[in-house]
Biopython code that builds the backbone (N, CA, C, O; Angstrom):
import numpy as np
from Bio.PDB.StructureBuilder import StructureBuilder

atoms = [
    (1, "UNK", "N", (-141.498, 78.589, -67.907)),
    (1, "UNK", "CA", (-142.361, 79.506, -68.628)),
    (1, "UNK", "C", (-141.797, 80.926, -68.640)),
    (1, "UNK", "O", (-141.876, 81.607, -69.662)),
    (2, "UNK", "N", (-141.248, 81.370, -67.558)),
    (2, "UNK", "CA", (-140.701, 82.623, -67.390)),
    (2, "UNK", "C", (-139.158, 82.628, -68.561)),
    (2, "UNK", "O", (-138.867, 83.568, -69.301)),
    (3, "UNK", "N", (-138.671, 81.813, -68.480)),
    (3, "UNK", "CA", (-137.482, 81.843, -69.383)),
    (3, "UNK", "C", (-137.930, 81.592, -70.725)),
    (3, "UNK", "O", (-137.090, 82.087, -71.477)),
    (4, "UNK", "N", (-139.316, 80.789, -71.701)),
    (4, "UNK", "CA", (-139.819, 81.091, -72.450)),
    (4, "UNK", "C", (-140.491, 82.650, -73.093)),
    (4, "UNK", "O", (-140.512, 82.979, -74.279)),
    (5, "UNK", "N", (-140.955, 83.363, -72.035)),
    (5, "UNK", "CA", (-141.603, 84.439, -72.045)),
    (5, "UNK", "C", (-140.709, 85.577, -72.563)),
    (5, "UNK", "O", (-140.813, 86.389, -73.482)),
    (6, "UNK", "N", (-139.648, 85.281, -71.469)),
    (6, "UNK", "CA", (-138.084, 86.335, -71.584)),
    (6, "UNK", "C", (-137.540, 86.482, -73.034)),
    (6, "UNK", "O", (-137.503, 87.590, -73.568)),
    (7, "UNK", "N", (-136.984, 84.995, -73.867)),
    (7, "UNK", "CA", (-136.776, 85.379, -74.919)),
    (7, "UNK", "C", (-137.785, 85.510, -76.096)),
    (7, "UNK", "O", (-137.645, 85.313, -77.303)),
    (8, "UNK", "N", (-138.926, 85.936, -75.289)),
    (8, "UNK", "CA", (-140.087, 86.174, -76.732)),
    (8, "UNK", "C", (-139.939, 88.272, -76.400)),
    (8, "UNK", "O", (-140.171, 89.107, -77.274)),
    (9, "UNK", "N", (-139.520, 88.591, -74.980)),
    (9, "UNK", "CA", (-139.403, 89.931, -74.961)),
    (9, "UNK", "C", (-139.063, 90.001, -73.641)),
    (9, "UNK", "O", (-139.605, 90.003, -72.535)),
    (10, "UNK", "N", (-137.534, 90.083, -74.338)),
    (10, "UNK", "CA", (-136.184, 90.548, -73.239)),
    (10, "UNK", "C", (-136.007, 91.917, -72.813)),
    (10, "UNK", "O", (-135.303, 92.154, -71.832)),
    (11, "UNK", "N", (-136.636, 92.936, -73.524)),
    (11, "UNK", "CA", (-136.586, 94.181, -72.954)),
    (11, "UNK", "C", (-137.574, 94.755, -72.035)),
    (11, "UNK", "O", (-137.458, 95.733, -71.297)),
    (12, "UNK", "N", (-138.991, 93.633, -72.294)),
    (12, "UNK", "CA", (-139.781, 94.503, -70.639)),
    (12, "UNK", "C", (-139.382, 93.201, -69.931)),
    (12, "UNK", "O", (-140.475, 92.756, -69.581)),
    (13, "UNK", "N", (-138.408, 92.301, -69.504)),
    (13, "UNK", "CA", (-137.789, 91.544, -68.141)),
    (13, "UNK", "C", (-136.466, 92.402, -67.828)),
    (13, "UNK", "O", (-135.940, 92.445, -66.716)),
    (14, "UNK", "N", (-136.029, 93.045, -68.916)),
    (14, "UNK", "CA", (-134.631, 93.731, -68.437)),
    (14, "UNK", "C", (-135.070, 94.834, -68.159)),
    (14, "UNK", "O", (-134.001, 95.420, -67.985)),
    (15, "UNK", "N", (-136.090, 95.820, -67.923)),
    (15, "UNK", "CA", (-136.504, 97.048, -67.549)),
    (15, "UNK", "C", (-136.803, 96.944, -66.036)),
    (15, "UNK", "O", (-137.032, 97.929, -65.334)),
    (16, "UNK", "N", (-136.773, 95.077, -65.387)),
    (16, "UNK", "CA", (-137.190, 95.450, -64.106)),
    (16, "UNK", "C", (-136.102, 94.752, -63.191)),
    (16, "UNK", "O", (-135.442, 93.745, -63.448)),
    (17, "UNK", "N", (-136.085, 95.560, -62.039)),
    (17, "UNK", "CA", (-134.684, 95.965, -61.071)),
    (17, "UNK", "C", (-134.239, 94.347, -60.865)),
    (17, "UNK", "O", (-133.192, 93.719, -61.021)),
    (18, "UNK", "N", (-135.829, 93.964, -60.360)),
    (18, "UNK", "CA", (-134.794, 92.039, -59.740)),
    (18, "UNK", "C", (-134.283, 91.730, -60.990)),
    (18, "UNK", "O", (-133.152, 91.246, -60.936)),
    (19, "UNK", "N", (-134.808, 91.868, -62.224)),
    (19, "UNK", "CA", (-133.990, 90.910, -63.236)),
    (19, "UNK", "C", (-132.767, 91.875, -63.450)),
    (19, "UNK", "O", (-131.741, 91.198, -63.513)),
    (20, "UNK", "N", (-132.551, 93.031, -63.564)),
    (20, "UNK", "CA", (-131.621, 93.825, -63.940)),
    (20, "UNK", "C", (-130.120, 93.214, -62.148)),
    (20, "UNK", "O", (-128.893, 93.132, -62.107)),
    (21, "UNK", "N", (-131.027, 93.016, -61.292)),
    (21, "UNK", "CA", (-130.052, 93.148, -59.689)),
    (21, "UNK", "C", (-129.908, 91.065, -59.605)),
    (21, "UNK", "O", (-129.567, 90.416, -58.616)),
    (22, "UNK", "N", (-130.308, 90.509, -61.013)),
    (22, "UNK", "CA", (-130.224, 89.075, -60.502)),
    (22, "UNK", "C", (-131.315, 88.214, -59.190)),
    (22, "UNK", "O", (-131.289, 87.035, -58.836)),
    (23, "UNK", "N", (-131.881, 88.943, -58.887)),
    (23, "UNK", "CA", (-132.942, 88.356, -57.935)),
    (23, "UNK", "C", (-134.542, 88.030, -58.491)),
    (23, "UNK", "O", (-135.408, 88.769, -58.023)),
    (24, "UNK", "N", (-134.941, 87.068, -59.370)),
    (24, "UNK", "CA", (-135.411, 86.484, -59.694)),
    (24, "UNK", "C", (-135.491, 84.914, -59.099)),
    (24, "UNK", "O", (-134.503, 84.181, -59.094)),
    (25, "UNK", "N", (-136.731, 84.529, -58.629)),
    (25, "UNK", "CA", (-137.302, 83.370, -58.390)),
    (25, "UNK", "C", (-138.068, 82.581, -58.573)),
    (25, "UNK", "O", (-139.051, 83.085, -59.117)),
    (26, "UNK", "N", (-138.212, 81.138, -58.343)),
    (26, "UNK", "CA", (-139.250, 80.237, -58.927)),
    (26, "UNK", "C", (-139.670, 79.915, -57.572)),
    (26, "UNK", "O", (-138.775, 79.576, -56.799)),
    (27, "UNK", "N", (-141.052, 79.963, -57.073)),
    (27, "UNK", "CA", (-142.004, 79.423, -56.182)),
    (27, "UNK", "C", (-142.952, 78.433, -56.180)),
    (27, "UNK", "O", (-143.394, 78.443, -57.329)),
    (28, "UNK", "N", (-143.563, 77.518, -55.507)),
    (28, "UNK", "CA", (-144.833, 77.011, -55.930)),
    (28, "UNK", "C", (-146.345, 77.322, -56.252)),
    (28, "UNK", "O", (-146.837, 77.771, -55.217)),
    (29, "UNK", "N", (-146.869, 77.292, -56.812)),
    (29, "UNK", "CA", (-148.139, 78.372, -57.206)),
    (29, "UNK", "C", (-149.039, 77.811, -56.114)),
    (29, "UNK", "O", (-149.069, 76.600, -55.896)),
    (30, "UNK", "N", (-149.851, 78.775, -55.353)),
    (30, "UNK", "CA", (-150.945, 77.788, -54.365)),
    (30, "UNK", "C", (-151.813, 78.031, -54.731)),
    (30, "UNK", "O", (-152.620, 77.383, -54.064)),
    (31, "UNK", "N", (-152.506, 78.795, -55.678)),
    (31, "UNK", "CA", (-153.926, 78.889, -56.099)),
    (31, "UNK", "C", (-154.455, 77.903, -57.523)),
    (31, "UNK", "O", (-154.515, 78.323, -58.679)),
    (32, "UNK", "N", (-154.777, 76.601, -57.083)),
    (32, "UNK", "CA", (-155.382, 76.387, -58.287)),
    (32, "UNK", "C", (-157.010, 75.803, -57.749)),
    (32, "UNK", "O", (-157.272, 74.958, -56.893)),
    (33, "UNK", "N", (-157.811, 76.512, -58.505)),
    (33, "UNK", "CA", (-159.177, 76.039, -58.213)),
    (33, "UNK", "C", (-159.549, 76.108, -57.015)),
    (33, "UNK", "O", (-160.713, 75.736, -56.867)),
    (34, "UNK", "N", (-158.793, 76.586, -55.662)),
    (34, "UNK", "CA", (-158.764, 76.699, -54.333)),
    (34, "UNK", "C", (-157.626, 77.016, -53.889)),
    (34, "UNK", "O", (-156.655, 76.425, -54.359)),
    (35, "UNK", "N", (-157.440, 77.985, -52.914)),
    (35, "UNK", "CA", (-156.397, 78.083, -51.967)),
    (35, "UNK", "C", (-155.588, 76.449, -51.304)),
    (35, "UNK", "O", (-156.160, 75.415, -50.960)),
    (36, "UNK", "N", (-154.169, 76.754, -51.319)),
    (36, "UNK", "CA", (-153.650, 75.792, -51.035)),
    (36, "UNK", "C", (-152.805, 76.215, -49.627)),
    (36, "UNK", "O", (-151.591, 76.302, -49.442)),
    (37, "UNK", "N", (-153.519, 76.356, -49.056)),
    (37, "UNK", "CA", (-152.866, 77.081, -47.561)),
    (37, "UNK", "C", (-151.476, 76.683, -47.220)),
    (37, "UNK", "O", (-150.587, 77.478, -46.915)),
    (38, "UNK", "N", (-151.356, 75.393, -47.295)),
    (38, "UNK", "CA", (-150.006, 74.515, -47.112)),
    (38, "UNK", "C", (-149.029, 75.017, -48.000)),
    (38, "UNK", "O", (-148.069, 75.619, -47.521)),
    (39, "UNK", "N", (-149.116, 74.880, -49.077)),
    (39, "UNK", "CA", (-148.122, 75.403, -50.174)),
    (39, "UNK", "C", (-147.847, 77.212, -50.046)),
    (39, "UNK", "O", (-146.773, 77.813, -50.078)),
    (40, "UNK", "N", (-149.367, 77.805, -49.883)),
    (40, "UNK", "CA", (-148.774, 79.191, -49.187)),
    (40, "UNK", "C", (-147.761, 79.410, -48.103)),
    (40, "UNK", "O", (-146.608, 79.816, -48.252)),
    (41, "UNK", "N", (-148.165, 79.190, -47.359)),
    (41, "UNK", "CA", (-147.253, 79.439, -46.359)),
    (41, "UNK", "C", (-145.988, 78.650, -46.261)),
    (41, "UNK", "O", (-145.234, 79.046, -45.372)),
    (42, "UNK", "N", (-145.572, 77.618, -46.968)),
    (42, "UNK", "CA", (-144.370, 76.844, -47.690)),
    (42, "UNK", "C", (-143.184, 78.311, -48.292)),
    (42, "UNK", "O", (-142.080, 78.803, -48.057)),
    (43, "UNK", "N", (-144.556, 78.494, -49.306)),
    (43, "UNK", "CA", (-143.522, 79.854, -50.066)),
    (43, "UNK", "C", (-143.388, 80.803, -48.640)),
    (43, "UNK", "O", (-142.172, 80.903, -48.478)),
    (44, "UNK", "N", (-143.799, 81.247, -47.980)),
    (44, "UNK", "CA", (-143.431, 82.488, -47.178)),
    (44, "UNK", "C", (-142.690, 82.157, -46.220)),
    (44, "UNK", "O", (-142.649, 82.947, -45.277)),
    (45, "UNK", "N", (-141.632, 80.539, -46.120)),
    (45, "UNK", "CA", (-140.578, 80.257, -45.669)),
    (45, "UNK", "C", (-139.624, 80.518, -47.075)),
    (45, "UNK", "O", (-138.570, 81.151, -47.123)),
    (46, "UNK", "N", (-139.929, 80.221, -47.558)),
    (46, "UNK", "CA", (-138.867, 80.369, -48.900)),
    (46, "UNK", "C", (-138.430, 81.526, -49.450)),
    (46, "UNK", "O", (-137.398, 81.670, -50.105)),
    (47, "UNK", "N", (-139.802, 82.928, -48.977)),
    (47, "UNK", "CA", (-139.854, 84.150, -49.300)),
    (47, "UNK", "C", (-138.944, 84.946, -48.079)),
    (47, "UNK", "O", (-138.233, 85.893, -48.415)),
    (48, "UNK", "N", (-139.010, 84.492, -46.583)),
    (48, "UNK", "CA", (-138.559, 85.030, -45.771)),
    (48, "UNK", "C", (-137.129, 84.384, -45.632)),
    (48, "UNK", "O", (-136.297, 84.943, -44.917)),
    (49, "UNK", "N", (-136.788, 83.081, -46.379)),
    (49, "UNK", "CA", (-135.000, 82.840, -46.698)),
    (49, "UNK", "C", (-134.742, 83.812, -47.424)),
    (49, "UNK", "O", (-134.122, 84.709, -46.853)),
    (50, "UNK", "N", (-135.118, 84.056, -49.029)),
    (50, "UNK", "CA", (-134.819, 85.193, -49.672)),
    (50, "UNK", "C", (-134.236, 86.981, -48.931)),
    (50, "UNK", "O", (-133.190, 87.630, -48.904)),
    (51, "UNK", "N", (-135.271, 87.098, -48.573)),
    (51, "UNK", "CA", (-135.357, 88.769, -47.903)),
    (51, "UNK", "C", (-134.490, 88.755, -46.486)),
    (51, "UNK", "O", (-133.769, 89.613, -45.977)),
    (52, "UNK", "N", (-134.776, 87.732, -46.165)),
    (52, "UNK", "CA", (-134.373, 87.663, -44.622)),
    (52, "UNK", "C", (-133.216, 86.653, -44.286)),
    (52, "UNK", "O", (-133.510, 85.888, -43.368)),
    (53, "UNK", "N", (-131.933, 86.480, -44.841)),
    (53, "UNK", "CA", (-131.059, 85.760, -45.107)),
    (53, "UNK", "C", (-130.985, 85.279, -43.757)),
    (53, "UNK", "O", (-131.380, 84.137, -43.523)),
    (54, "UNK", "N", (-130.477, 86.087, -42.729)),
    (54, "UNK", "CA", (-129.893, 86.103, -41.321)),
    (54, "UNK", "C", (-130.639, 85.677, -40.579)),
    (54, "UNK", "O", (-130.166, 85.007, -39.661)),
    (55, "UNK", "N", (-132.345, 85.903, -40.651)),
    (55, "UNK", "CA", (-132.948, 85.758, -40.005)),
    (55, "UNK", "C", (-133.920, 83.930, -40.004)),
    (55, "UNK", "O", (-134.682, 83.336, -39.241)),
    (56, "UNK", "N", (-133.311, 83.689, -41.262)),
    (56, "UNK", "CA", (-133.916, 82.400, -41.821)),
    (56, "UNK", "C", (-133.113, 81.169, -41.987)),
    (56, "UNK", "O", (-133.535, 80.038, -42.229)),
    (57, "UNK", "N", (-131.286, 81.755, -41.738)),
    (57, "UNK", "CA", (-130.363, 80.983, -42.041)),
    (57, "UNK", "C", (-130.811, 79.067, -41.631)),
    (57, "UNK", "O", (-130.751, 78.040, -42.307)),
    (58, "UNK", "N", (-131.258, 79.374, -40.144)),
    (58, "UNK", "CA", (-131.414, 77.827, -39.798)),
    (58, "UNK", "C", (-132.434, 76.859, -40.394)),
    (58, "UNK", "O", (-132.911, 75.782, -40.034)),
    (59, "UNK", "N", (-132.574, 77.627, -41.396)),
    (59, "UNK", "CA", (-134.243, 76.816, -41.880)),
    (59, "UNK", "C", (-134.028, 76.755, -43.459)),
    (59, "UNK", "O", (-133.725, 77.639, -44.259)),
    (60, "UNK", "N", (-134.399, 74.846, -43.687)),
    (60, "UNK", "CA", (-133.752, 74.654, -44.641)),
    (60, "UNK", "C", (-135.535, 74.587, -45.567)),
    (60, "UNK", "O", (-136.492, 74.150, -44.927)),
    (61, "UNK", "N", (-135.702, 74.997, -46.834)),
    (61, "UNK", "CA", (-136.974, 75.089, -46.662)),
    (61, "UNK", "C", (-137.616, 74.340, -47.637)),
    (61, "UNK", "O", (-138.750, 74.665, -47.990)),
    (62, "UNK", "N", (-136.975, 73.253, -48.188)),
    (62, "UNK", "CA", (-137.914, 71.834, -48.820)),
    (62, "UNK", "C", (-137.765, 71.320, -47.270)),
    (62, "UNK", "O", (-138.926, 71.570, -46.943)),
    (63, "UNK", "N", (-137.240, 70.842, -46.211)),
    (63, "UNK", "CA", (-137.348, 70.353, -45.027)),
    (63, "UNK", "C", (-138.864, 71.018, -44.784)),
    (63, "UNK", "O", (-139.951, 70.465, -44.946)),
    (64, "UNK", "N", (-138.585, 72.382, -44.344)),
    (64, "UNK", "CA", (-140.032, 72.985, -44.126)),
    (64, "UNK", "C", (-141.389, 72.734, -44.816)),
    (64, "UNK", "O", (-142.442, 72.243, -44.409)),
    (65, "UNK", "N", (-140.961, 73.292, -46.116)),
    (65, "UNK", "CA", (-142.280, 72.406, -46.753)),
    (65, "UNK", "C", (-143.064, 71.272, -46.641)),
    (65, "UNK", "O", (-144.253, 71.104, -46.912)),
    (66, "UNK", "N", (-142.073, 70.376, -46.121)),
    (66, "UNK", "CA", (-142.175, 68.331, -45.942)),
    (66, "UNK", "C", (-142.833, 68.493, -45.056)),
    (66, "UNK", "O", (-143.942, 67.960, -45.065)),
    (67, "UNK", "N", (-142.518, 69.108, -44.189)),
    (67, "UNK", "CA", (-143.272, 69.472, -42.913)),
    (67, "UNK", "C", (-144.646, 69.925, -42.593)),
    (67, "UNK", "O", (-145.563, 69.654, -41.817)),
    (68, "UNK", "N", (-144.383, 70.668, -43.465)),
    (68, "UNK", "CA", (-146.024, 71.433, -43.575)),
    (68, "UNK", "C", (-147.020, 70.430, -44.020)),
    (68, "UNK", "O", (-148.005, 70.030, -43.398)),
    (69, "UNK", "N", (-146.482, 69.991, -45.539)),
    (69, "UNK", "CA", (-147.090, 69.506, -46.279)),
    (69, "UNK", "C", (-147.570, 67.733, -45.492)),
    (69, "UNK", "O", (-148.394, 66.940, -45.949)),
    (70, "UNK", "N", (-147.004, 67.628, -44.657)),
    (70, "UNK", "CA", (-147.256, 66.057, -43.673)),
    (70, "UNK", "C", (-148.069, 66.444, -42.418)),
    (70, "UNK", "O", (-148.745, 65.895, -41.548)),
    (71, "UNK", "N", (-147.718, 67.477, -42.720)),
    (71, "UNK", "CA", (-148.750, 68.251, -41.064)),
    (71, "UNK", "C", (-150.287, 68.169, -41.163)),
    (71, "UNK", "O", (-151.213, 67.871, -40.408)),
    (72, "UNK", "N", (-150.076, 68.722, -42.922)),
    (72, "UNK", "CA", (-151.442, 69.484, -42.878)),
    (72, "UNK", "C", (-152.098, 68.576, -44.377)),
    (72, "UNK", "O", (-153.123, 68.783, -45.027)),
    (73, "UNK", "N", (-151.307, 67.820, -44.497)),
    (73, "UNK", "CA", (-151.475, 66.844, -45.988)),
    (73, "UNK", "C", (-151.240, 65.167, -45.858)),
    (73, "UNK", "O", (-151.669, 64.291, -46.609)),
    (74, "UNK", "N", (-150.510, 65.050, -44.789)),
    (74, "UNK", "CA", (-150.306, 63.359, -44.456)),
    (74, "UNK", "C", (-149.170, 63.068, -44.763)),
    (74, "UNK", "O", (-148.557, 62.207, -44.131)),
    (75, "UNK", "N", (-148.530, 63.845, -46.003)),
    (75, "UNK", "CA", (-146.994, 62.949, -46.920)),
    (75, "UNK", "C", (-146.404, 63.836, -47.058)),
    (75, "UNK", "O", (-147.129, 64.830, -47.097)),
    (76, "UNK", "N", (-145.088, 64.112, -47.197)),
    (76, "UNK", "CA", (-144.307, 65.217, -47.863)),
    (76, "UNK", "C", (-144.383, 65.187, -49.325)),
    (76, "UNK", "O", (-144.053, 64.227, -50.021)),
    (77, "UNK", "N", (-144.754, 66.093, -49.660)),
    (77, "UNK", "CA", (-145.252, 66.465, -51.129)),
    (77, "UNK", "C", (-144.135, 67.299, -52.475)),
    (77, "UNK", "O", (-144.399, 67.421, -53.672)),
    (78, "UNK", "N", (-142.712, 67.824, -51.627)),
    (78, "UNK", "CA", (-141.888, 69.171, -52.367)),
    (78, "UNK", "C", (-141.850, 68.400, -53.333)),
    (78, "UNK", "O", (-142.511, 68.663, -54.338)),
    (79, "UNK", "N", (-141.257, 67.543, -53.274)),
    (79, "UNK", "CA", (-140.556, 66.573, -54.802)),
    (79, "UNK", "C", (-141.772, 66.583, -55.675)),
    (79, "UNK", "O", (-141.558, 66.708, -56.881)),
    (80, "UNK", "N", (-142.531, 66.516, -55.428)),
    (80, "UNK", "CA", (-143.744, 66.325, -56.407)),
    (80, "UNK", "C", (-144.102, 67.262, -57.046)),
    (80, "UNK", "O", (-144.393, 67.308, -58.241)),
    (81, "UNK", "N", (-144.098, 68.490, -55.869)),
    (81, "UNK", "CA", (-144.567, 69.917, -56.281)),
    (81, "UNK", "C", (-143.371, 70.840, -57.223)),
    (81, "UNK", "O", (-143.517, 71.826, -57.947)),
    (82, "UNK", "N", (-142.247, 70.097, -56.879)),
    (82, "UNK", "CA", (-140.999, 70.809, -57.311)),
    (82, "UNK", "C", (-141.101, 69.942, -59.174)),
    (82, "UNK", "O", (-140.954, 70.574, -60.220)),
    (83, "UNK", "N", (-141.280, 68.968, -59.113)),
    (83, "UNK", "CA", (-141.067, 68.650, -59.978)),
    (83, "UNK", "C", (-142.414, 68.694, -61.515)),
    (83, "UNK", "O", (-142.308, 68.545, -62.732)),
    (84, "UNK", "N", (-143.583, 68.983, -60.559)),
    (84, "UNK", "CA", (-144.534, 69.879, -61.400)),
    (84, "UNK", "C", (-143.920, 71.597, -61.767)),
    (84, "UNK", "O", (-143.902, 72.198, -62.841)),
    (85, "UNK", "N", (-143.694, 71.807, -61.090)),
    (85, "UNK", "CA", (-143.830, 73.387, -60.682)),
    (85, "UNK", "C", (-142.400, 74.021, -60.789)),
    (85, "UNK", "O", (-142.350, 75.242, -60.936)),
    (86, "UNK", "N", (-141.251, 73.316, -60.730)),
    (86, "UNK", "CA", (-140.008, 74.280, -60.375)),
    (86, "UNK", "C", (-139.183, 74.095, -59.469)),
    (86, "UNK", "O", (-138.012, 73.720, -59.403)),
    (87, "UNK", "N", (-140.462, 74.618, -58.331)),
    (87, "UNK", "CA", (-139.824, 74.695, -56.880)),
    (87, "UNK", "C", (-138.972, 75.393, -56.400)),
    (87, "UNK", "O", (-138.687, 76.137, -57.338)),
    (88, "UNK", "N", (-138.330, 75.685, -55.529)),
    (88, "UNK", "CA", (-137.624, 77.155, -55.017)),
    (88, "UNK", "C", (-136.542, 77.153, -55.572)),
    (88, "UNK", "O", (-135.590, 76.675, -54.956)),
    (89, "UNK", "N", (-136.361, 77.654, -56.824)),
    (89, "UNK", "CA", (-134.983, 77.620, -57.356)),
    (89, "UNK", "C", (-134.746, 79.559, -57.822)),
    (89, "UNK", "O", (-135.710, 80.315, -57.948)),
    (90, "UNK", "N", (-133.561, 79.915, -57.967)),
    (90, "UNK", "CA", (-132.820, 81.030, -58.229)),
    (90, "UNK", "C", (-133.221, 81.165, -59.754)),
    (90, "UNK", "O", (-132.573, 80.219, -60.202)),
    (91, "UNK", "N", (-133.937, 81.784, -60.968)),
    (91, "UNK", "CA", (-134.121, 81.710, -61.988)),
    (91, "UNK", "C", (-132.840, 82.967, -62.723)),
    (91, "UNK", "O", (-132.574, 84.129, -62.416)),
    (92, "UNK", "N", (-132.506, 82.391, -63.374)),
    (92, "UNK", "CA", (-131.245, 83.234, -64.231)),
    (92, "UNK", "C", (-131.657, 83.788, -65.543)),
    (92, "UNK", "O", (-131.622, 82.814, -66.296)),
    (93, "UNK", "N", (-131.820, 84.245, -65.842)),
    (93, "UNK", "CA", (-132.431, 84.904, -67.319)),
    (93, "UNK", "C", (-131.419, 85.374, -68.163)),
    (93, "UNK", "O", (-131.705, 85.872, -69.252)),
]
sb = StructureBuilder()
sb.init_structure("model")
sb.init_model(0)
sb.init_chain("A")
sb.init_seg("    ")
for serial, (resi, resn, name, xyz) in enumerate(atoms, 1):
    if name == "N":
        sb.init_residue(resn, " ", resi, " ")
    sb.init_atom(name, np.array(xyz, "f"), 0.0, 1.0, " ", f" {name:<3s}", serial, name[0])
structure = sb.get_structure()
């Protein structure tokens, strides 16, 4: 959707620094119709690989997610969610 959006108007995505510095991302959305606590805090492993390279190196974070998501959900869910949603990928514009 974001790469749809972009070429309908490429000049307010190129006016802002991550797209101008290449740091643009795809996450999983956790709010639908309710907080998805699991999938939140999924992204804020994925958010703290981003920002926090050094500090996150050992943590691979669809592993993490699986984790969460079996912890606090029964099954590992990324593939599912990734494949609705995106999933933690680098978006290039």
């Amino acid at each position: 959707l974001v790469k749809e959006d972009y070429a309908k108007n490429p000049d307010y995505y190129n006016a802002l620094s991550a797209v101008r510095n290449g740091k643009v991302y795809g996450q999983l959305p956790y709010i639908s119709y309710y907080n998805n606590i699991e999938t939140g805090i999924a992204d804020a492993y994925f958010l703290g690989k981003i920002l926090y390279p050094n500090e996150f190196k050992d943590i691979d974070v669809i592993e993490k997610a699986d984790q969460i998501y079996t912890f606090m959900l029964g099954k590992p869910l990324y593939n599912i969610m990734a494949e609705r949603f995106g999933g933690y990928v680098k978006i290039d514009l």
